[in-house]
Backbone as XML, in Angstrom:
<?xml version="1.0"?>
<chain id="A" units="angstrom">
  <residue number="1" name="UNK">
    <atom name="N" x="0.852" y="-1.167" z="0.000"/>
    <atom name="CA" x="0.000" y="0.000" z="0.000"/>
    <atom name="C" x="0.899" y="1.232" z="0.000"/>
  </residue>
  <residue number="2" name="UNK">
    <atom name="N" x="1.174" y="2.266" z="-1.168"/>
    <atom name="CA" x="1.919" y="3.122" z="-0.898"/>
    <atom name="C" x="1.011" y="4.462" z="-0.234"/>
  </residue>
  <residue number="3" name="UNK">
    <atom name="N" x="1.432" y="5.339" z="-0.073"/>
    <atom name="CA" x="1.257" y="6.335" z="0.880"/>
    <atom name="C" x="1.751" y="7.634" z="0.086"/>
  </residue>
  <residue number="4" name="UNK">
    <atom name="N" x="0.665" y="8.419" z="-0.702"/>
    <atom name="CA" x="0.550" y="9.337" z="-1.210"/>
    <atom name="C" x="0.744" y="11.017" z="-0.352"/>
  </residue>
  <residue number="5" name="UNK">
    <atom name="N" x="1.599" y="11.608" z="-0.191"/>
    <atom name="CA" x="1.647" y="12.732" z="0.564"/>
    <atom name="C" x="0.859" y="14.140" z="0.237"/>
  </residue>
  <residue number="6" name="UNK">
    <atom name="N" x="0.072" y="13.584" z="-1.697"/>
    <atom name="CA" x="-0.615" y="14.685" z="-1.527"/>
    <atom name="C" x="-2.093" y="14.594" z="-1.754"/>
  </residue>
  <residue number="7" name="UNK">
    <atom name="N" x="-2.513" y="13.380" z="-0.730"/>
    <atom name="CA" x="-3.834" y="12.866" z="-0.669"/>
    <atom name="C" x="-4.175" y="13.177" z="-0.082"/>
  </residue>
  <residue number="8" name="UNK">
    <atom name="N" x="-5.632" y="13.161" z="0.593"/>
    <atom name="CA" x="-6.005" y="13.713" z="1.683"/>
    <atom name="C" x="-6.138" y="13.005" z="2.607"/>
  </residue>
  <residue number="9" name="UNK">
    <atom name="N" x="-6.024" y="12.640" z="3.662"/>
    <atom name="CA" x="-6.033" y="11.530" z="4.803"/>
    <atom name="C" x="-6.756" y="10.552" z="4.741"/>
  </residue>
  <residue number="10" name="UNK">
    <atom name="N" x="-6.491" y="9.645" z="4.954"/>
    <atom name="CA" x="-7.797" y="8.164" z="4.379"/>
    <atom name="C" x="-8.554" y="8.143" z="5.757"/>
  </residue>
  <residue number="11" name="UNK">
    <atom name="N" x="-9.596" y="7.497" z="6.101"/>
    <atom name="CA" x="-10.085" y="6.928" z="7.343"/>
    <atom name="C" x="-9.753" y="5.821" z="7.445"/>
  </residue>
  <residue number="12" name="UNK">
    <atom name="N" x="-9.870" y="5.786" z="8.784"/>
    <atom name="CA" x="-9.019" y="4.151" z="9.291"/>
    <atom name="C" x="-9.862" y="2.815" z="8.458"/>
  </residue>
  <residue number="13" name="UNK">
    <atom name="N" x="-11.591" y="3.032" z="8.811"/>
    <atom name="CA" x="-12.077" y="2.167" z="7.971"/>
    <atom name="C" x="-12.000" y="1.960" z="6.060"/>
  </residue>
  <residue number="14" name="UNK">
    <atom name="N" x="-11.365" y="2.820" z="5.571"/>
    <atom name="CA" x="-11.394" y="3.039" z="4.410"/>
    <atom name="C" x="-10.111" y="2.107" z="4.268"/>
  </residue>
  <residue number="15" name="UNK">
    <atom name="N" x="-9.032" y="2.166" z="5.205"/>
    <atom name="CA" x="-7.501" y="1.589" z="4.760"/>
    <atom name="C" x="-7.827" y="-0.048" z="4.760"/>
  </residue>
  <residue number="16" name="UNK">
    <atom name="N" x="-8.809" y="-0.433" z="6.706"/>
    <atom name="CA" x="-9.344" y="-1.386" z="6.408"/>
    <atom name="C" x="-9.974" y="-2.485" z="5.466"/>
  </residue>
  <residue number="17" name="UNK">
    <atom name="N" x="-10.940" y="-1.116" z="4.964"/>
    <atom name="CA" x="-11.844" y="-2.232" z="3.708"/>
    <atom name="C" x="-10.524" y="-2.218" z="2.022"/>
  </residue>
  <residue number="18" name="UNK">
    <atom name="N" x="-9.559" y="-1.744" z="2.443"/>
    <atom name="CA" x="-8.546" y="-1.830" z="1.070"/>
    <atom name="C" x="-7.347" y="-2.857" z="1.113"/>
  </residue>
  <residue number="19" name="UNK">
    <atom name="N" x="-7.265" y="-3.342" z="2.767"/>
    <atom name="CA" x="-6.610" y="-4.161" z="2.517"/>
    <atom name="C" x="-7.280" y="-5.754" z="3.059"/>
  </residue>
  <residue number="20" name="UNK">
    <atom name="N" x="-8.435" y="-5.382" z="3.657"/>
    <atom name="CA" x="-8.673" y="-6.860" z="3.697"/>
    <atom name="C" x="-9.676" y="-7.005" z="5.280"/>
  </residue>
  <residue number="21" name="UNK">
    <atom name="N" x="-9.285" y="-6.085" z="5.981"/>
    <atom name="CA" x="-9.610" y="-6.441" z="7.638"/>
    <atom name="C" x="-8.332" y="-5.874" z="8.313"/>
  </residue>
  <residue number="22" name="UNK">
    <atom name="N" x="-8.678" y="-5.654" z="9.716"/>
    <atom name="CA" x="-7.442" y="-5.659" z="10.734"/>
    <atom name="C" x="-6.465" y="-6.772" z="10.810"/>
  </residue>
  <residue number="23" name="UNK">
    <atom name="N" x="-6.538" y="-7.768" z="10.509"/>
    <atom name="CA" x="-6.066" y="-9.234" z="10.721"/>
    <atom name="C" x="-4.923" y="-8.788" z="9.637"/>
  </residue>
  <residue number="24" name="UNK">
    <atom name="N" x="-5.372" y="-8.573" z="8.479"/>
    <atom name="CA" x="-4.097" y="-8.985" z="7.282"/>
    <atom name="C" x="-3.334" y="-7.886" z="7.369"/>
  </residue>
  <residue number="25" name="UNK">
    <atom name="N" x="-4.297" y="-6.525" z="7.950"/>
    <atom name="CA" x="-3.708" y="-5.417" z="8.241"/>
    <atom name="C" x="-2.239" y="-5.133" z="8.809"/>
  </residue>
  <residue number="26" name="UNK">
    <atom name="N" x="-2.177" y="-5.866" z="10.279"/>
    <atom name="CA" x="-1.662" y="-6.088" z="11.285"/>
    <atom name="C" x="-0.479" y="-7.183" z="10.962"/>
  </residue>
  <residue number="27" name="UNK">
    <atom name="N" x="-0.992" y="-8.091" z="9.992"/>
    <atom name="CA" x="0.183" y="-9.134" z="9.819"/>
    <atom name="C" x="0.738" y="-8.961" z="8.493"/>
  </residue>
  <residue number="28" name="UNK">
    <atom name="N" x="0.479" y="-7.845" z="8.100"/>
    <atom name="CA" x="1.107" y="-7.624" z="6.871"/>
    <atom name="C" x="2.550" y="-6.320" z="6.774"/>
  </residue>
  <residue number="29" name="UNK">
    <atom name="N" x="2.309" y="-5.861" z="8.103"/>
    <atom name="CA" x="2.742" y="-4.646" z="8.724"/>
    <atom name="C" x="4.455" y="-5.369" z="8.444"/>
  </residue>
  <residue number="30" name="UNK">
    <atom name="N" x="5.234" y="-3.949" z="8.503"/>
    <atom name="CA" x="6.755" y="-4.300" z="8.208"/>
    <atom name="C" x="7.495" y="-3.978" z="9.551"/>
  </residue>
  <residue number="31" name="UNK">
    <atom name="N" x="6.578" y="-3.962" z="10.529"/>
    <atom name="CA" x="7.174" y="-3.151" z="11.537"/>
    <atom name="C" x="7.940" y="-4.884" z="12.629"/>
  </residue>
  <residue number="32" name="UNK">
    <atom name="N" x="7.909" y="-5.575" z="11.970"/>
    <atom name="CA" x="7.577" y="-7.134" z="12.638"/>
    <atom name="C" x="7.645" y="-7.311" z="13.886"/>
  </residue>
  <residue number="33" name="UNK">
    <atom name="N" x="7.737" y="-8.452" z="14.973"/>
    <atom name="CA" x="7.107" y="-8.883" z="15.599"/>
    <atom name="C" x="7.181" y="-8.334" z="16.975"/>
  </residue>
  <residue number="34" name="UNK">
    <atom name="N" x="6.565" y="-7.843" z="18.297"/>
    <atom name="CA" x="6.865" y="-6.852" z="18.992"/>
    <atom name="C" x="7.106" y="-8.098" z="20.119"/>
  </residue>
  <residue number="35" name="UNK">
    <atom name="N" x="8.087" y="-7.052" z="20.390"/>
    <atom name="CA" x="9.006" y="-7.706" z="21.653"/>
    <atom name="C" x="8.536" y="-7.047" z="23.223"/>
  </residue>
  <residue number="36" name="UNK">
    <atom name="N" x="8.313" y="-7.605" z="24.077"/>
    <atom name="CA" x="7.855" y="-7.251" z="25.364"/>
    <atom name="C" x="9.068" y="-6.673" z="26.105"/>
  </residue>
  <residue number="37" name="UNK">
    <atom name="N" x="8.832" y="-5.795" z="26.896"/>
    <atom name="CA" x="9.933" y="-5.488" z="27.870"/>
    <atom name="C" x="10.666" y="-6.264" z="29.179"/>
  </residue>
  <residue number="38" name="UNK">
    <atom name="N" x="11.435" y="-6.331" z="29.543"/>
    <atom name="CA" x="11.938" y="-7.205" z="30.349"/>
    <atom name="C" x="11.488" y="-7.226" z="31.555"/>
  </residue>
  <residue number="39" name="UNK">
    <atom name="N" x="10.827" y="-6.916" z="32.288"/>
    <atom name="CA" x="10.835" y="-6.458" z="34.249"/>
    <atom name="C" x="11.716" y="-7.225" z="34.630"/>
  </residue>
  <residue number="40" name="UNK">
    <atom name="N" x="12.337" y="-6.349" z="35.354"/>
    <atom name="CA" x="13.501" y="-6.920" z="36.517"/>
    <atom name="C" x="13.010" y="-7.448" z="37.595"/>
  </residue>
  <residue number="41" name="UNK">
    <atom name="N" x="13.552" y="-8.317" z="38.497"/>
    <atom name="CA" x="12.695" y="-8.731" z="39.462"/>
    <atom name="C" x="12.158" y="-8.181" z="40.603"/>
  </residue>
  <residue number="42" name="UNK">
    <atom name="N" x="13.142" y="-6.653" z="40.836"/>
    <atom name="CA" x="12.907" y="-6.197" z="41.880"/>
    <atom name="C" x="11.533" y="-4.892" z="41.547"/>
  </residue>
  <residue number="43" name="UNK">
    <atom name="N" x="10.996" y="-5.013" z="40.569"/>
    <atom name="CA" x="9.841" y="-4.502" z="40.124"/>
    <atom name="C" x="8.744" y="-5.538" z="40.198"/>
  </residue>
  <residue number="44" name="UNK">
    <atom name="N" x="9.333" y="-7.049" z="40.314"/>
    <atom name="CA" x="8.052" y="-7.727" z="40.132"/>
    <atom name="C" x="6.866" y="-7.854" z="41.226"/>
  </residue>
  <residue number="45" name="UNK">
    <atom name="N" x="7.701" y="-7.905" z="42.543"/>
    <atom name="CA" x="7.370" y="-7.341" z="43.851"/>
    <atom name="C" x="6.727" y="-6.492" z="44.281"/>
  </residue>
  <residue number="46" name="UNK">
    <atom name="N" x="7.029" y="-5.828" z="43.758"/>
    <atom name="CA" x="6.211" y="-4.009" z="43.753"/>
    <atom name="C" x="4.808" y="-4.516" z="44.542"/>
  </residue>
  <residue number="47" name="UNK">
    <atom name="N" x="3.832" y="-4.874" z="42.780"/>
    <atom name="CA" x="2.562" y="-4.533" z="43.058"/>
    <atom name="C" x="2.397" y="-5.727" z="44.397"/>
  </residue>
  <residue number="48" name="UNK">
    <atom name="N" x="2.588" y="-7.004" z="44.575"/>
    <atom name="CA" x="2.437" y="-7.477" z="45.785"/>
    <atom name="C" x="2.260" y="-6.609" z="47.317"/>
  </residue>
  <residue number="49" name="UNK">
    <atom name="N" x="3.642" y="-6.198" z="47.462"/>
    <atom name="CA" x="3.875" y="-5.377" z="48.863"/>
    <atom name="C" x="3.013" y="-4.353" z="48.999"/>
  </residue>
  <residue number="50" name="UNK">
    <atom name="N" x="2.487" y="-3.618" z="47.733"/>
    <atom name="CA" x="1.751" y="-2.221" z="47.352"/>
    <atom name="C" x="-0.114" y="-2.535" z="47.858"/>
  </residue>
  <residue number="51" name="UNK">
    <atom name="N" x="-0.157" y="-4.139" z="47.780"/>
    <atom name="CA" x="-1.300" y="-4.663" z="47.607"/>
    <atom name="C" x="-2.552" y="-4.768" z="46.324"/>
  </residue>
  <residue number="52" name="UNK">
    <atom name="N" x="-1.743" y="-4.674" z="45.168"/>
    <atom name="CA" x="-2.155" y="-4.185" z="44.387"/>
    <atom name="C" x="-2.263" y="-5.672" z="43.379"/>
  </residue>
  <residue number="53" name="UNK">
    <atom name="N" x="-2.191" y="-6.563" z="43.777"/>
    <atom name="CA" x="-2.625" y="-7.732" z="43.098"/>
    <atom name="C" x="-3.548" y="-8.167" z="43.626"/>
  </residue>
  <residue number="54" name="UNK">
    <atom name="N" x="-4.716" y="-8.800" z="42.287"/>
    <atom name="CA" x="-5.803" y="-9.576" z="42.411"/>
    <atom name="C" x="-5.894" y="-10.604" z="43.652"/>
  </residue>
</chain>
């Protein structure tokens, strides 16, 4: 899908119905696969002591 700079802004549902759905949207993306952040352990604690777990 190229990306015209002197178009006028698409709507999100418009990009949707051009490429297929969110699904092919999302897995078609070049940005690839997202990586989670690490927590250290002495953050994992936190919400426990804080009382802040279920």
């Amino acid at each position: 899908m190229a990306i015209s700079h002197n178009a006028p802004p698409k709507s999100l549902q418009s990009i949707l119905d051009e490429v297929g759905g969110p699904v092919k949207l999302l897995r078609g993306s070049n940005l690839g696969p997202y990586t989670f952040p690490v927590i250290t352990p002495e953050f994992k604690l936190a919400g426990r002591s804080a009382g802040l777990e279920g």
